[in-house]
N, C-alpha and C positions, 0 to 999 in steps of 0.2 A: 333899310336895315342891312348893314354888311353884314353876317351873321345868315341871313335867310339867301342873301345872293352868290355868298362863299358855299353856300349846301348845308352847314353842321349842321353835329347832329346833337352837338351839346354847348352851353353858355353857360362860364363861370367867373363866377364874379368874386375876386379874391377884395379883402383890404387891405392894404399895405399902411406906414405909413403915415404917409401923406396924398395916395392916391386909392382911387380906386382902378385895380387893374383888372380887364374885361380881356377874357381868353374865348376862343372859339374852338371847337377841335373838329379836325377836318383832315376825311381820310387818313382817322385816328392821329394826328399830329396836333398839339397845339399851338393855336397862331395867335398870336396876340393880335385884337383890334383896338381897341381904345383905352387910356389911361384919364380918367376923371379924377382932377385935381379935389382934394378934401377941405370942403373949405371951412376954415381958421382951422387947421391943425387939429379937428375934434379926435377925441379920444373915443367917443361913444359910434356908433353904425354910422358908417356913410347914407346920406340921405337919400340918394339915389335906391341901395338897396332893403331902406327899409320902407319906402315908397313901393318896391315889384314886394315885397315880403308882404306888405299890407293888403295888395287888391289879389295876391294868391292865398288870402289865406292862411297867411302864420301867423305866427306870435314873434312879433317886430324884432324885440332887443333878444331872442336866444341864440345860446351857442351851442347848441349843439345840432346835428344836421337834421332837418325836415324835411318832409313830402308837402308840396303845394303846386299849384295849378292854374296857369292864367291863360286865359281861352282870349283871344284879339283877332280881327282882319287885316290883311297888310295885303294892297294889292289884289283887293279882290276875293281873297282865298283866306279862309279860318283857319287861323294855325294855334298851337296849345305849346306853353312854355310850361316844364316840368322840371 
């Protein structure tokens, strides 16, 4: 996971699009690390984030901004996406 070996302290996941663009912020700057093509052009949530929406605990298709919480190991070490 680039994202835990860059340091951030935060992961955002914008839609664009046709993609999904995946920001990191680091040493308060943000970096871009990955752009996830949308595939066929959906109109509705990229699948990727309504996949992290579903096992933190949201309600998938809203627009407006949530608190949720996804507890993982990476490496050994428990980390929490918020």
């Amino acid at each position: 996971m680039g994202a835990i070996r860059l340091g951030s302290s935060d992961v955002h996941l914008e839609p664009m699009a046709n993609y999904l663009r995946i920001r990191v912020r680091v040493e308060g700057d943000l970096v871009e690390l990955a752009r996830i093509p949308n595939p066929n052009n959906m109109k509705s949530s990229h699948p990727f984030v309504l996949q992290i929406k579903a096992r933190a605990g949201m309600q998938p298709y809203s627009k407006h901004p949530e608190d949720g919480r996804l507890d993982f190991e990476f490496n050994g070490k428990n980390l929490s996406l918020r």
